[in-house]
N, C-alpha and C positions, 0 to 999 in steps of 0.2 A: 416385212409383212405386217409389223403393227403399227406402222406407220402409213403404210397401204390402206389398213382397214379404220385405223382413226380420223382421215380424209374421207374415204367414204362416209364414215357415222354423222363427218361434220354436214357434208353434204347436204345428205337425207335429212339429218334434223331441220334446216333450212329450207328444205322443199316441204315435209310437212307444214312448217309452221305458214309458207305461202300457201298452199293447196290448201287446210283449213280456212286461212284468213278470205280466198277468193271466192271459198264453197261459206260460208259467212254471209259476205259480201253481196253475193248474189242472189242468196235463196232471202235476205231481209229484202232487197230490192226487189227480186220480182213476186215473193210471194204477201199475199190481203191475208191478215190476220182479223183484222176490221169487219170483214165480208162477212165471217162465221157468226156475229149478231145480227147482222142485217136481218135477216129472215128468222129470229126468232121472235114469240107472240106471249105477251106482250113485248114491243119492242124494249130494251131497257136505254134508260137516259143517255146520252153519249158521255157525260160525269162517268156515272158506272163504267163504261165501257171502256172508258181513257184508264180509269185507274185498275181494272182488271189488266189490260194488255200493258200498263205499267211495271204494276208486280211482276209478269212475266216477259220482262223486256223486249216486248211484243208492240210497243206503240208508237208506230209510223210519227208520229209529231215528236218522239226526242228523235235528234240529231242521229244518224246513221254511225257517226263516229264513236259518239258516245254508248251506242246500242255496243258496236261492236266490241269496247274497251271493258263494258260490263261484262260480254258473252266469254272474252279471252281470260281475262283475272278468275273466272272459273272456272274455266278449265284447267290455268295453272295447277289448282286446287283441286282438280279432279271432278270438277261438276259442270254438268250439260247444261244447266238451266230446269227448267219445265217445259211440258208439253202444254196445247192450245187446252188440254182439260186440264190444266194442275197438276199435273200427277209427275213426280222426278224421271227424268230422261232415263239418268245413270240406269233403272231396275230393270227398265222393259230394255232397253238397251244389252245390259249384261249377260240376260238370258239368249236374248236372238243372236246376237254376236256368235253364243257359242256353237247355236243350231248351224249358221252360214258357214262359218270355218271348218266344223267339222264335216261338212256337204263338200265346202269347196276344196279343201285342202287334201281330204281323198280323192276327187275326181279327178285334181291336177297330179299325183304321185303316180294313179294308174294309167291316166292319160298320155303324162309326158315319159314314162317304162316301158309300156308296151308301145307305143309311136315309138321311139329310140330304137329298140330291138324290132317291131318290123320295117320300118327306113333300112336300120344296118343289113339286116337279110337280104331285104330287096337291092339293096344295092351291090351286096355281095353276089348274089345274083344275078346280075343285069339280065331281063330281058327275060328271063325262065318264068316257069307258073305262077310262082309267089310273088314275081317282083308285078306282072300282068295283075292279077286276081288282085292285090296289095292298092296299086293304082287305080281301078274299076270302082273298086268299092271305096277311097276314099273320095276320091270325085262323086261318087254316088250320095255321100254323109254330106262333105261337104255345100253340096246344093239343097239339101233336106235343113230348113229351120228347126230351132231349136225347140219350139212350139210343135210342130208336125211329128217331128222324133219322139218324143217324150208320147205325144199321145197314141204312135204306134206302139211304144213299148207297154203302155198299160193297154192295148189291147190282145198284145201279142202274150202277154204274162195273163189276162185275166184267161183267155182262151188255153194257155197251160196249165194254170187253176185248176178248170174243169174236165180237160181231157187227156193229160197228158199227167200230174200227180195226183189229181182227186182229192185236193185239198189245198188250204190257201198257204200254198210256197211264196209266192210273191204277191207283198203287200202294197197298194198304188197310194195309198191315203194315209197323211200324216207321218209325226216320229216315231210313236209309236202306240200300240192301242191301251184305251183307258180301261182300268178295271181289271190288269189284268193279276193273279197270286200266282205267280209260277216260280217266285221266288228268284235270287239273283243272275244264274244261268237260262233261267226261262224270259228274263226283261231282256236282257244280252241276247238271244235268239231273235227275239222280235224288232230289237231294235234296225238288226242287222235284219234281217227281211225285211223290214220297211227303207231301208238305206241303200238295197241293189239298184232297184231303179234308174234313182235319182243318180244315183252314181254313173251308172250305164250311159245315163241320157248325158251329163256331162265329161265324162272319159272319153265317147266316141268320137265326138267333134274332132278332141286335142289329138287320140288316134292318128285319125286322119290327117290333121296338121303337121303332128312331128313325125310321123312316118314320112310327109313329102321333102320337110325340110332334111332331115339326117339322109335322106339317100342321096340329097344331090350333093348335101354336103360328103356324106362317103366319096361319093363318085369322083368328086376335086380332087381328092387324096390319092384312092387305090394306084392313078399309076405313077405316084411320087416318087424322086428316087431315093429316100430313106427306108418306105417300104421296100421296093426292089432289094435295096441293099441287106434289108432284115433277112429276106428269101436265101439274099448268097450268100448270109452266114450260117447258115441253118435252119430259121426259122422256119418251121409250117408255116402256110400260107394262113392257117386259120389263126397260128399265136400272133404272127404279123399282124393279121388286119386288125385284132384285139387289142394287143398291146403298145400298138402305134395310130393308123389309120384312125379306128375307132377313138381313141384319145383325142386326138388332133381334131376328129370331125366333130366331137363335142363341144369342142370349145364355142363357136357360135350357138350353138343351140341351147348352151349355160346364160348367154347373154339373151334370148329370146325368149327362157322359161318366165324371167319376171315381167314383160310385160302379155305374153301370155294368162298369168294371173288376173289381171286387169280387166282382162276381156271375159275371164274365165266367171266371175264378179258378175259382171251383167246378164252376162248367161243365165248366172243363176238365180238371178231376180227370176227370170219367168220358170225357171225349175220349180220355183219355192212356190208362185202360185199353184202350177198342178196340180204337183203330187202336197200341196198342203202343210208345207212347213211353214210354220213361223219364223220367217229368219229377215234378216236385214234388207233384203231385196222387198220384202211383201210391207216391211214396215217406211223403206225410203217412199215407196208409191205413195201408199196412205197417207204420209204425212204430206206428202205434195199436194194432193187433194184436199186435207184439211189446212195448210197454210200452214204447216208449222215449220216454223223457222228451226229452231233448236235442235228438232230429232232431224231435219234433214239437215243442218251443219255438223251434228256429232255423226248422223252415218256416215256424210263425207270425209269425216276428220277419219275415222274407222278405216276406210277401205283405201284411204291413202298412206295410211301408216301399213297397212296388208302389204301395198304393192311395193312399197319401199324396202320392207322386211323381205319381199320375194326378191327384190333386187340386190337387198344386201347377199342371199343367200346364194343366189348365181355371180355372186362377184366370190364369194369364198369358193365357190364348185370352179368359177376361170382360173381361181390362184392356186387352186389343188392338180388341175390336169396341166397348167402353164407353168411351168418353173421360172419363165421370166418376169411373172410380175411378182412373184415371192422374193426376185433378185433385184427387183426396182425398189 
């Protein structure tokens, strides 16, 4: 097993350090740092402008190789560079990171739990109400963008606002509101009413997704004959499908949660802009548009070590339900 998992770390470490180097690579080459002078009044000298996007190893005239040997030795070291206004990557960074992960990282827990358990249902079920109703409506989510969803849930919450509790249960705007003295239990209430939403809007998708994959994967199994055999030693049919079936069908959908993350990541870029967080999705955009190399190479660096982390953690979840790869 620790040998299992020290191949995997090596792995990963080497896929980070390419997927940094190529999200690098790409955002100096294709994105104009240069451009952001152009149109200001008075123009300033191009002297000035060289040794401004010097200091911020931002200046298309040194060597691309070079740009990039300076951008990596800092990060060794833990540091981003600057952004196209000066200001240290690392702090706005630090802060949004934490905003995104904790959006994304709940959305994927409840997402990929409840899909799990309704998949297994429906497919213990074949063909009954739950597993009908189950399919309906996820084919339903899954044709609804993530942009369209989001905007019916703040309408369908602002309309239960006003008539259904007669006060602001669910909050559509931001982390949480400013201003507010309610003291530690009362920031923790608000936090959480501003956080259903957004949650909502990203849970549902996955819903739908791992609910379709877990029933066909159930479905492969139920008429296995190591279930059967479970039945004719005693088992209830319900410990059977639990303590086998259910195992068994997991195992792909362990290797599917991490690049489910991945997606789940983009997703949440347009989550962030609705409902108004500040998170790494709203700052990747930004920075595209203003040319800044450095915060879109540290977000990339960011959401690559995310998917890698989610991938190591579906390799510990294959080796918990597999006993053969604990034995390799």
């Amino acid at each position: 097993m620790a040998g299992f998992l020290a191949r995997r770390l090596l792995n990963y470490a080497v896929l980070v350090v390419v997927a940094a180097s190529l999200a690098y690579l790409l955002a100096a080459t294709a994105l104009d740092p240069r451009s952001n002078y152009a149109d200001r009044t008075p123009k300033p000298p191009a002297a000035v402008v060289d040794a401004q996007l010097s200091a911020l190893n931002l200046n298309d005239r040194t060597p691309l190789l070079q740009r990039y040997a300076t951008w990596a030795a800092g990060v060794l070291h833990g540091d981003f560079g600057r952004s196209v206004d000066g200001t240290p990557v690392n702090a706005d960074l630090k802060r949004r990171m934490g905003v995104t992960f904790r959006l994304v990282v709940l959305g994927l827990v409840c997402g990929s739990l409840l899909g799990v358990l309704a998949g297994a249902l429906a497919a213990a079920r074949q063909y009954g109400w739950f597993d009908r109703l189950s399919t309906g409506l996820s084919f339903v989510v899954l044709a609804v963008p993530v942009v369209v969803l989001a905007n019916i849930l703040i309408l369908a919450a602002t309309w239960a606002n006003e008539h259904v509790f007669g006060r602001q249960v669910f909050l559509v705007s931001g982390e949480h509101s400013d201003g507010l003295d309610t003291g530690f239990w009362g920031h923790t209430l608000d936090r959480l009413q501003h956080l259903i939403l957004p949650t909502v809007s990203l849970s549902v998708g996955l819903i739908a997704v791992f609910s379709r994959y877990q029933r066909n994967m159930m479905l492969d199994v139920l008429g296995a004959d190591y279930v059967r055999t479970a039945m004719a030693k005693g088992l209830s049919r319900g410990s059977a499908l639990v303590r086998h079936a259910l195992r068994t069908a997991l195992i792909p959908v362990a290797t599917y949660f991490a690049f489910t993350f991945g997606t789940l990541l983009t997703g949440a870029t347009f989550t962030e802009k609705i409902f108004g967080w500040h998170g790494l999705g709203e700052q990747l955009i930004n920075s595209i548009v203003r040319n800044d190399v450095n915060t879109v190479a540290a977000v990339s660096l960011l959401a690559a070590v995310a998917v890698l982390c989610a991938s190591l953690a579906a390799d510990l979840l294959h080796a918990a339900l597999d006993p053969r790869v604990r034995a390799r």
